[in-house]
VEXBABA-852092 format. One record per residue (C-alpha): residue number from 0; residue in three letters; x, y, z. Coordinates in nm, 2 decimals, m for minus. Layout:
R   n res     px     py     pz
R NUM ALA      X      Y      Z
...
//
This chain:
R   n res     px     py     pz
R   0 UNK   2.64   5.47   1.24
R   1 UNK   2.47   5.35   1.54
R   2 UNK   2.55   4.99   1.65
R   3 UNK   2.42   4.73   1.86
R   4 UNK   2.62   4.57   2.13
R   5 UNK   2.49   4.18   2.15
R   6 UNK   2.49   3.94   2.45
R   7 UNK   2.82   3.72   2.36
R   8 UNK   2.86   3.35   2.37
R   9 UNK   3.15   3.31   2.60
R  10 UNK   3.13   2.99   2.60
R  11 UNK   3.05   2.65   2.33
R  12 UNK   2.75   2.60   2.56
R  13 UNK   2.62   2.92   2.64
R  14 UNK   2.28   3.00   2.50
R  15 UNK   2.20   3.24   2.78
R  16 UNK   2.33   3.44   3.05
R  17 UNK   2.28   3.69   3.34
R  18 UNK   2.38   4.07   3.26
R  19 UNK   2.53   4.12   3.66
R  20 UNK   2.68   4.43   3.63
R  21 UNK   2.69   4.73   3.41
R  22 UNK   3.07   4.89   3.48
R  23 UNK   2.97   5.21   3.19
R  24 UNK   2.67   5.41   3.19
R  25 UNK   2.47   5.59   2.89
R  26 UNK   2.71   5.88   2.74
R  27 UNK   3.06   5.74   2.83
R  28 UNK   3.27   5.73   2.61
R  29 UNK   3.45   5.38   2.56
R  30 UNK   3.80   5.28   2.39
R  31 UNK   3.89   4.95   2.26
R  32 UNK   3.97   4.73   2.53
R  33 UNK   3.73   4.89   2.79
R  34 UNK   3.53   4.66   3.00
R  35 UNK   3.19   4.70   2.96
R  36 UNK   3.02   4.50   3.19
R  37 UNK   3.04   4.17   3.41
R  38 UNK   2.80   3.86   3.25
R  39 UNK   2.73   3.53   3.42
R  40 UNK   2.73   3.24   3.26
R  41 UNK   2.64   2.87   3.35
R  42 UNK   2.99   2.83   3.50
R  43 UNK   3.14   3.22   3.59
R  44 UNK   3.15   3.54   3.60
R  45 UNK   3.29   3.65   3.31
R  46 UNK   3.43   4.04   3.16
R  47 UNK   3.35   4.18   2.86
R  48 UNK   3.52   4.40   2.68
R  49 UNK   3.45   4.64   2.39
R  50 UNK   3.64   4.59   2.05
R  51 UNK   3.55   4.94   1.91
R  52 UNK   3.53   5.32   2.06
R  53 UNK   3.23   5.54   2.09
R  54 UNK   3.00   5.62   2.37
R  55 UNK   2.74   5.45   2.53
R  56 UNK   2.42   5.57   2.34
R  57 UNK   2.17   5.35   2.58
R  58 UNK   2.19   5.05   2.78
R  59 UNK   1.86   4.81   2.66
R  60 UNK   1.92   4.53   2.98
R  61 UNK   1.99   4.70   3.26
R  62 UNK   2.17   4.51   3.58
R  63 UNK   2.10   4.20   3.71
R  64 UNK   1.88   4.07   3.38
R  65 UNK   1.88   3.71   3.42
R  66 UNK   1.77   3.47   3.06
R  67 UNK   1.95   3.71   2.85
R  68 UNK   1.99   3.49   2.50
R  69 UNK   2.30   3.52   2.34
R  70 UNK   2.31   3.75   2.06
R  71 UNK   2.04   3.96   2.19
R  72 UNK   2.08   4.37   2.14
R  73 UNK   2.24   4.48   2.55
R  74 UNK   2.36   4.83   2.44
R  75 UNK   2.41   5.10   2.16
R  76 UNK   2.73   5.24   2.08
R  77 UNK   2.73   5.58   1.88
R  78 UNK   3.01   5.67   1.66
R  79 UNK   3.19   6.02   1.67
R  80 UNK   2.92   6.25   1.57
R  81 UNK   2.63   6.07   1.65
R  82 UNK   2.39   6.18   1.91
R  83 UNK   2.12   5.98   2.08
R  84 UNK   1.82   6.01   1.80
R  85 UNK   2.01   5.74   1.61
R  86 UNK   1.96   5.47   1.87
R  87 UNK   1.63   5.44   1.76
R  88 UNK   1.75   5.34   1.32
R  89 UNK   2.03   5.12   1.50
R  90 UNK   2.08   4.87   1.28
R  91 UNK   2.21   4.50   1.39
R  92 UNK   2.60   4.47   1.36
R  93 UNK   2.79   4.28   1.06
R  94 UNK   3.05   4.18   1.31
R  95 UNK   3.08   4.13   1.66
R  96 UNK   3.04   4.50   1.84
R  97 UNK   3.24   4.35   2.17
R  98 UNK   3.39   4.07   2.28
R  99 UNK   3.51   3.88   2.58
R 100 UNK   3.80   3.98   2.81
R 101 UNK   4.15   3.74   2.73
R 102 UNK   4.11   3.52   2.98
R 103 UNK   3.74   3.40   2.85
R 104 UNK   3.69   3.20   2.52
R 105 UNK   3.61   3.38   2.23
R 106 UNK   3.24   3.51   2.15
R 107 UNK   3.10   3.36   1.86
R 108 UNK   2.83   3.58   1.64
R 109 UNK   2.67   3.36   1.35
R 110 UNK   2.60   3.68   1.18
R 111 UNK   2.96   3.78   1.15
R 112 UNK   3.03   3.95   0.86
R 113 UNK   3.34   3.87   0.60
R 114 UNK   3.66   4.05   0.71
R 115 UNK   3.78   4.37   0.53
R 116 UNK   4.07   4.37   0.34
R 117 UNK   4.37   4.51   0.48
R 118 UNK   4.52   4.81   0.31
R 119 UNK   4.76   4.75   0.12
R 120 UNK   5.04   4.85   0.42
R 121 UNK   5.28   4.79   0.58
R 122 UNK   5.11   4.88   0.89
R 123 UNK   4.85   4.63   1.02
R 124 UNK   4.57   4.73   1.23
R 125 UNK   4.56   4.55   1.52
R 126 UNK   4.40   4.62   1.88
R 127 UNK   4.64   4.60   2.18
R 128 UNK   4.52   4.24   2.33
R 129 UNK   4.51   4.10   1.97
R 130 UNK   4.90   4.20   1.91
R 131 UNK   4.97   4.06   2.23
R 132 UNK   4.80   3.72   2.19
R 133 UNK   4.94   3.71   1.85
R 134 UNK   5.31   3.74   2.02
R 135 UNK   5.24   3.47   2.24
R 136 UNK   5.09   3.27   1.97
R 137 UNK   5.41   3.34   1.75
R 138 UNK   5.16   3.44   1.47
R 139 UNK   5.24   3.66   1.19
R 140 UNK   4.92   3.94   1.22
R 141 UNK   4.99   4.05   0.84
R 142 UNK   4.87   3.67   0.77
R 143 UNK   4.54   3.69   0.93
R 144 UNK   4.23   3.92   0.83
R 145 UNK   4.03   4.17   1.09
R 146 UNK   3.66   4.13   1.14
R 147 UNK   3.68   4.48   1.36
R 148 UNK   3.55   4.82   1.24
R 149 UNK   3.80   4.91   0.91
R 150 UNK   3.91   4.59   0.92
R 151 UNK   4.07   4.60   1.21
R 152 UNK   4.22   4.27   1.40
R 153 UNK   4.09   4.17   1.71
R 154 UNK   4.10   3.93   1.97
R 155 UNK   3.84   3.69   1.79
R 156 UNK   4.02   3.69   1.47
R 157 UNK   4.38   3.61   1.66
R 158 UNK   4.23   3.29   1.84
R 159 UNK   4.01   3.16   1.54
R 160 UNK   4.37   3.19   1.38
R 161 UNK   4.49   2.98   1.63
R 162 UNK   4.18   2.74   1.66
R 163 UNK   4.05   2.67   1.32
R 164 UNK   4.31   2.47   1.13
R 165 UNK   4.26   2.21   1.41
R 166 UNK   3.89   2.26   1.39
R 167 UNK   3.89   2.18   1.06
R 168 UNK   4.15   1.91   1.05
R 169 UNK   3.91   1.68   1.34
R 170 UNK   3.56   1.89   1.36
R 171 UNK   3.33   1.54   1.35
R 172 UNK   2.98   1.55   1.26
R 173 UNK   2.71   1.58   1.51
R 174 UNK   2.61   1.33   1.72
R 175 UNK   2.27   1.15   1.69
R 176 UNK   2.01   1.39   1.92
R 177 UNK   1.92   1.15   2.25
R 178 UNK   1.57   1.07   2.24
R 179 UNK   1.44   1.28   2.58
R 180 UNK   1.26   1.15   2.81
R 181 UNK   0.91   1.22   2.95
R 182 UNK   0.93   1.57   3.13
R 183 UNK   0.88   1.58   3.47
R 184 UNK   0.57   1.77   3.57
R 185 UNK   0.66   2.01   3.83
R 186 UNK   0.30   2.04   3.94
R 187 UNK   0.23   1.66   4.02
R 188 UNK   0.55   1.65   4.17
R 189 UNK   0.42   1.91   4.40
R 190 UNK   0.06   1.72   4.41
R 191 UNK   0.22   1.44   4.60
R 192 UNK   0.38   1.65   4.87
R 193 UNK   0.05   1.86   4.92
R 194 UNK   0.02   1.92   5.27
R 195 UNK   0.40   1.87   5.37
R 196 UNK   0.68   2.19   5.45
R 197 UNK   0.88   2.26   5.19
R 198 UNK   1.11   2.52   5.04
R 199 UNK   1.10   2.54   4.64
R 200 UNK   1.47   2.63   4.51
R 201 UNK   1.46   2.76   4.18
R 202 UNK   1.69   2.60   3.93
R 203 UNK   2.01   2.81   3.86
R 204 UNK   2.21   2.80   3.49
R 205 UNK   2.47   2.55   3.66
R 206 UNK   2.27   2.31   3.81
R 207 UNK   2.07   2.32   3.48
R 208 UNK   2.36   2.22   3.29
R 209 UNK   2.47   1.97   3.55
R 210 UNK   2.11   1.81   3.54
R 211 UNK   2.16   1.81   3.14
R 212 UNK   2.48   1.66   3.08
R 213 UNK   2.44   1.41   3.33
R 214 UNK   2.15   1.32   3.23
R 215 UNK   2.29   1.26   2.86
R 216 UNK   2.59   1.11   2.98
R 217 UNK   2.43   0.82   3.21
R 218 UNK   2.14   0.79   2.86
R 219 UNK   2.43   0.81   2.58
R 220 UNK   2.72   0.67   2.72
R 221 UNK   2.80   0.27   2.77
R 222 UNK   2.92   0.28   3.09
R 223 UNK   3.11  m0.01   3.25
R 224 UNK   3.32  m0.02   3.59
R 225 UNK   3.64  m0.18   3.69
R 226 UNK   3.74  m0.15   4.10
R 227 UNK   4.08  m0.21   4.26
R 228 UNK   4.24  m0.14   4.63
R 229 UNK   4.55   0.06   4.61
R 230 UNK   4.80  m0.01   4.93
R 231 UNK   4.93   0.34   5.04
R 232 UNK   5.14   0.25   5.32
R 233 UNK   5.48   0.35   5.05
R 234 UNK   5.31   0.66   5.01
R 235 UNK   5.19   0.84   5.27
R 236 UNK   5.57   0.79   5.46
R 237 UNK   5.74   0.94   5.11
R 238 UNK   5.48   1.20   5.10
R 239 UNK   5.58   1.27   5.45
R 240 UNK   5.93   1.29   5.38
R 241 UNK   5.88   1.50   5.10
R 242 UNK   5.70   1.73   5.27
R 243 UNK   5.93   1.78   5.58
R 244 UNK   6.18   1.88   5.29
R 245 UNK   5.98   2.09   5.11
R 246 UNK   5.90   2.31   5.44
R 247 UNK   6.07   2.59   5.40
R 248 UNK   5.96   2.64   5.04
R 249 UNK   5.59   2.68   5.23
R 250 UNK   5.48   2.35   5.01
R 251 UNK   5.28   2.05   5.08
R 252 UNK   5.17   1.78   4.88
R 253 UNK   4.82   1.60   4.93
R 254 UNK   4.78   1.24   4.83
R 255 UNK   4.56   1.40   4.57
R 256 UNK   4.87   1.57   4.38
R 257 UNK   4.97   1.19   4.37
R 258 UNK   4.67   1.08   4.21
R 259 UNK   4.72   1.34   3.97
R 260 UNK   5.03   1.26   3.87
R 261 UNK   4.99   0.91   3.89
R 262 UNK   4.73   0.88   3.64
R 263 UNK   4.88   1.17   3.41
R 264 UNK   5.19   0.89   3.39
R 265 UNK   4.96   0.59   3.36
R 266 UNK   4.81   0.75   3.01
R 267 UNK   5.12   0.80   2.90
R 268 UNK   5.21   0.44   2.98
R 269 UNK   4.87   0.34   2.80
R 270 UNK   4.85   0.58   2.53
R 271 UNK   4.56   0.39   2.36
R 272 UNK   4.33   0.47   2.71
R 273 UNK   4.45   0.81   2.71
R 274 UNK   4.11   0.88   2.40
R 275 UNK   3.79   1.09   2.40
R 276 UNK   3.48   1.05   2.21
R 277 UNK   3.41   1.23   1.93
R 278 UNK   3.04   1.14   1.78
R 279 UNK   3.21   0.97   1.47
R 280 UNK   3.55   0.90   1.58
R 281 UNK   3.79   0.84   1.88
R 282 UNK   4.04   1.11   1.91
R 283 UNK   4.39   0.97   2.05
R 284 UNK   4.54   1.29   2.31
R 285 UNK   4.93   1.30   2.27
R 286 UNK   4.95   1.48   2.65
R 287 UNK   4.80   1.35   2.96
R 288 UNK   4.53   1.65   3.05
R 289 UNK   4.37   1.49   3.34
R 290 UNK   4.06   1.69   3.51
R 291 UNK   4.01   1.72   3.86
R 292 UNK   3.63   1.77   4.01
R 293 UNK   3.59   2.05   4.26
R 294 UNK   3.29   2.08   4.46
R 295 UNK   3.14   2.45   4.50
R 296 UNK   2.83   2.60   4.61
R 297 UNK   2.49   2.45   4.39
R 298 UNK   2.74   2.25   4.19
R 299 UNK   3.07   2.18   4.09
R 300 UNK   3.33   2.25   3.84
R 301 UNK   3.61   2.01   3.65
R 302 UNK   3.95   2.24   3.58
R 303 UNK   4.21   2.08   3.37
R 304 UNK   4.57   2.05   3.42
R 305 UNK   4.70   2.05   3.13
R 306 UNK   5.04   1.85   3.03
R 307 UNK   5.05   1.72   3.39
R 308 UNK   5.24   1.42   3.30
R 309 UNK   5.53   1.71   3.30
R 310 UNK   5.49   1.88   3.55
R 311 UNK   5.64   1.83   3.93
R 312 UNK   5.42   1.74   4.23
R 313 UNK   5.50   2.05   4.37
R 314 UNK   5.37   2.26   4.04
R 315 UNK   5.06   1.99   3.99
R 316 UNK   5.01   2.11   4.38
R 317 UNK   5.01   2.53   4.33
R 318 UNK   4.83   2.47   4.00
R 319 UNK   4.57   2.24   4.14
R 320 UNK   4.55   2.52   4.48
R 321 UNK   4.50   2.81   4.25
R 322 UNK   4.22   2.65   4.01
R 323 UNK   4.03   2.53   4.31
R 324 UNK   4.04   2.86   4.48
R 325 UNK   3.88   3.03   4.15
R 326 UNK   3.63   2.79   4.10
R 327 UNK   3.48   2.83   4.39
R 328 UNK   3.50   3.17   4.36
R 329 UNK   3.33   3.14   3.94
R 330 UNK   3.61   3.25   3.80
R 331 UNK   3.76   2.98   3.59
R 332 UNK   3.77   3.09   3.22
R 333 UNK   3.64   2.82   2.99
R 334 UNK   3.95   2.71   2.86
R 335 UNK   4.08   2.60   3.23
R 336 UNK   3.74   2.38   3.27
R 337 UNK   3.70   2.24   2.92
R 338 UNK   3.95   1.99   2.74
R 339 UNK   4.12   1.68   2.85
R 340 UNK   4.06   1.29   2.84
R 341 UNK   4.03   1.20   3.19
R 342 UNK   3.91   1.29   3.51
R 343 UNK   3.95   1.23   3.91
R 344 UNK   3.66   1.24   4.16
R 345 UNK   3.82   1.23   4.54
R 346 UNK   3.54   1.18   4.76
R 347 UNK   3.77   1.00   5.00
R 348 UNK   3.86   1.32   5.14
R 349 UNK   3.52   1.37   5.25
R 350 UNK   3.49   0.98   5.46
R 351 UNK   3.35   0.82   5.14
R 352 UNK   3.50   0.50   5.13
R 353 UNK   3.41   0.38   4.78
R 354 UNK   3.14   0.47   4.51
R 355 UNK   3.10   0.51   4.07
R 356 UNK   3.14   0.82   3.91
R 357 UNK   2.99   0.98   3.58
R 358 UNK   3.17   1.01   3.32
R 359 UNK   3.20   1.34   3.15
R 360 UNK   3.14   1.35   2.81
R 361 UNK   3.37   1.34   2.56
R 362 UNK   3.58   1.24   2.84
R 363 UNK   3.72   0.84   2.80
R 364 UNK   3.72   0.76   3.18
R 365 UNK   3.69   0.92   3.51
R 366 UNK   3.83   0.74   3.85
R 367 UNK   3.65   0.75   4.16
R 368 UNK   3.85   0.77   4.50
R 369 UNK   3.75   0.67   4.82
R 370 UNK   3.92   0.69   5.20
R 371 UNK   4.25   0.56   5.29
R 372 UNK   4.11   0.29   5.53
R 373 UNK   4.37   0.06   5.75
R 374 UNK   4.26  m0.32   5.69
R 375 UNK   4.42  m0.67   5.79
R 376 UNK   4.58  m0.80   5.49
R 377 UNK   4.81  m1.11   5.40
R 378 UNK   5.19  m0.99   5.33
R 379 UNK   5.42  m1.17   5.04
R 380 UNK   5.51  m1.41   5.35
R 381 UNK   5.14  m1.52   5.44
R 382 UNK   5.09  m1.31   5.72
R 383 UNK   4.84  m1.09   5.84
R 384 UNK   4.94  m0.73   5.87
R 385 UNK   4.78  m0.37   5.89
R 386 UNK   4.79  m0.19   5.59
R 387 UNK   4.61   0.18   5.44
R 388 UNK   4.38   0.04   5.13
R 389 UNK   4.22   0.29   4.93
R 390 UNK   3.94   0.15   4.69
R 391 UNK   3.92   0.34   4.36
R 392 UNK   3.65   0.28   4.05
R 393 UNK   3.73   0.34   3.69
R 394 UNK   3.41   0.43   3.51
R 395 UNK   3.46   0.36   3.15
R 396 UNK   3.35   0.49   2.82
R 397 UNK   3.29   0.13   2.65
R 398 UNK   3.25   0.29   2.30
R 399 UNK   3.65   0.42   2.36
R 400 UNK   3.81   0.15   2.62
R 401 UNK   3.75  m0.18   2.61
R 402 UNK   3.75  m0.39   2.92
R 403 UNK   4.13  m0.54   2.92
R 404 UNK   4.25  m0.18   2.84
R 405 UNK   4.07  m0.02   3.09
R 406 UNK   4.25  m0.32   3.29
R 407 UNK   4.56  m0.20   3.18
R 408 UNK   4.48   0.16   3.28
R 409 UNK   4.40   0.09   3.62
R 410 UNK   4.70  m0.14   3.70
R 411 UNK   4.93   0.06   3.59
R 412 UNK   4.77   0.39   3.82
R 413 UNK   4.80   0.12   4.11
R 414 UNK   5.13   0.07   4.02
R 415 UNK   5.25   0.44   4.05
R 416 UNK   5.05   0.47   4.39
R 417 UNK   5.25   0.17   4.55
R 418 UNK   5.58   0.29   4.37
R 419 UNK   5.57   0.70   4.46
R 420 UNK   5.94   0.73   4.41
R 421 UNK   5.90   0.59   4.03
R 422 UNK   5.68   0.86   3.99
R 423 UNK   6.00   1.11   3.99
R 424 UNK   6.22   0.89   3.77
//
């Protein structure tokens, strides 16, 4: 029977995307695992992949299709024997017709049907991604029901296996809807500038969401600052020395590797900081995921490093190279840009020498970083001296860090700065 192929959400977020490329065309025949086509989304460019085989009966969007909504008909896939008369008594699939490729988060279909049983076998069915997930996951597939044709596992049902006890376990309810403001009329905007040059830029799905979420953050969030100068002197002659060492393994640390790590230590130091906001409840994070802001074209993207509390400076440094050099590129998955419980915004970099950042949500904090400026200052012994200050800001999620803990948070990431070599211990 002939089946629809829907728009996928690959990501929490998405409610609509851009079909950019069709990589089949009507009458291919597809296998399990094929990629079908190339769909952007707020944040990347993202593969998707088919979960079932047949061939391509017709293609409803075709190329470049911006404000696709998610779970809207794309394709028809014909079974074996089918020919293209059925594409017009298509019906709507009980489950999910294709799904994402591994490295995006798994497409959600409210219309998903109940798994079929497994036969009772010793063979499970199971596609060739969904075994191999399952492996890394160390999960038993005979313990998890298929959602795919004949009841077939698939990458969907692997990850929900992984995802949904925890889901469960700390899923809060939803938060109180913002009350919106006033809209702003796009037409007495332009009334005021009659007469003036001007080029109109039409609003893309990133700076949409940017415009939304900052715009709830800064409405929704009780946000309160705390400001401190960190002396780097200490720190810029062992990053030196570090790096003259580390030459020949072609690696070089940035002072921003040290902020990383310094405030991946600092939550571990002040576990009770180290929180996001959860609508109904604060969830306490056991590891340090600190996100980083990258700037890209029309926007800018947060990747996580994950566990970097654990990690080297030199890893924290090729992790933090590679993630940049994707996201400016769009192609982070979701999983490397969504998650942990604080973030770093380094503006310094760019001859900013101090400013307040936006939090973002659920996020507990982020830190702002300006320019490594030399200043007089007084020594232990009373004198004046030249010394490299860098001013930082911690914005602060009030309704998860109180003031004298966000106090504690921010000495003890001035403490690593000004002690680099602790930072190894």
């Amino acid at each position: 029977m002939a089946i629809e192929i829907l728009m996928p959400a690959l990501s929490p977020t998405m409610e609509e995307g851009t079909l950019a490329k069709w990589l089949v065309k009507e009458g291919d025949t597809v296998q399990s695992g094929d990629i079908l086509a190339e769909i952007e989304t707020d944040k990347a460019t993202m593969e998707f992949e088919a979960v079932d085989e047949g061939v391509i009966g017709k293609i409803l969007i075709a190329a470049g299709t911006s404000g696709v909504k998610v779970n809207e008909a794309i394709a028809v896939l014909l079974e074996d024997g089918e020919d293209a008369s059925a594409v017009a008594t298509a019906p709507k699939p009980e489950a999910k017709a294709a799904a994402p490729k591994a490295e995006s988060a798994p497409a959600t279909t409210p219309n998903a049907a109940p798994a079929a049983p497994k036969a009772e076998t010793d063979r499970v069915f199971a596609s060739p991604l969904a075994r191999r997930i399952a492996s890394d996951k160390g999960l038993d597939l005979k313990a998890i029901s298929g959602s795919g044709p004949r009841g077939r596992i698939v990458k969907a049902d692997v990850e929900s296996a992984v995802a949904s006890p925890v889901a469960k376990a700390h899923a809060p309810e939803a938060a109180p809807t913002p009350v919106a403001a006033p809209a702003v009329s796009a037409s007495n905007v332009a009334k005021m500038y009659e007469g003036r040059s001007y080029e109109e830029v039409p609003l893309d799905g990133m700076r949409k969401t940017i415009a939304a979420r900052l715009t709830e953050a800064k409405q929704t969030i009780p946000h309160f600052y705390l400001r401190r100068e960190v002396r780097l002197d200490a720190l810029m002659a062992f990053r030196g020395d570090l790096n003259k060492k580390l030459e020949s393994r072609g690696v070089k640390l940035s002072v921003n590797d040290f902020i990383i790590k310094a405030c991946a230590l600092a939550l571990q130091a002040v576990p009770d900081a180290n929180a996001v906001w959860a609508g109904d409840r604060v969830l306490k994070m056991k590891a340090s995921d600190v996100a980083v802001a990258v700037a890209i074209e029309g926007g800018l993207f947060t990747p996580v490093l994950q566990d970097a509390e654990a990690k080297s400076l030199s890893s924290l440094s090729a992790q933090m190279k590679d993630l940049a050099a994707r996201a400016r590129n769009r192609k982070l998955a979701p999983h490397e840009y969504q998650g942990g419980s604080f973030a770093i915004s380094n503006l310094g970099m760019m001859g900013v020498e101090n400013f307040d950042a936006v939090i973002n949500p659920p996020h507990g904090a982020i830190l702002a970083v300006g320019a490594g400026v030399k200043k007089p200052v007084v020594n232990a012994a009373g004198e004046i001296e030249v010394a490299t200050m860098m001013s930082m800001t911690l914005s602060v999620d009030h309704r998860v860090i109180d003031g004298a803990l966000g106090a504690e948070l921010l000495k003890a990431i001035v403490e690593n700065l000004e002690n680099p070599m602790a930072m190894l211990a």
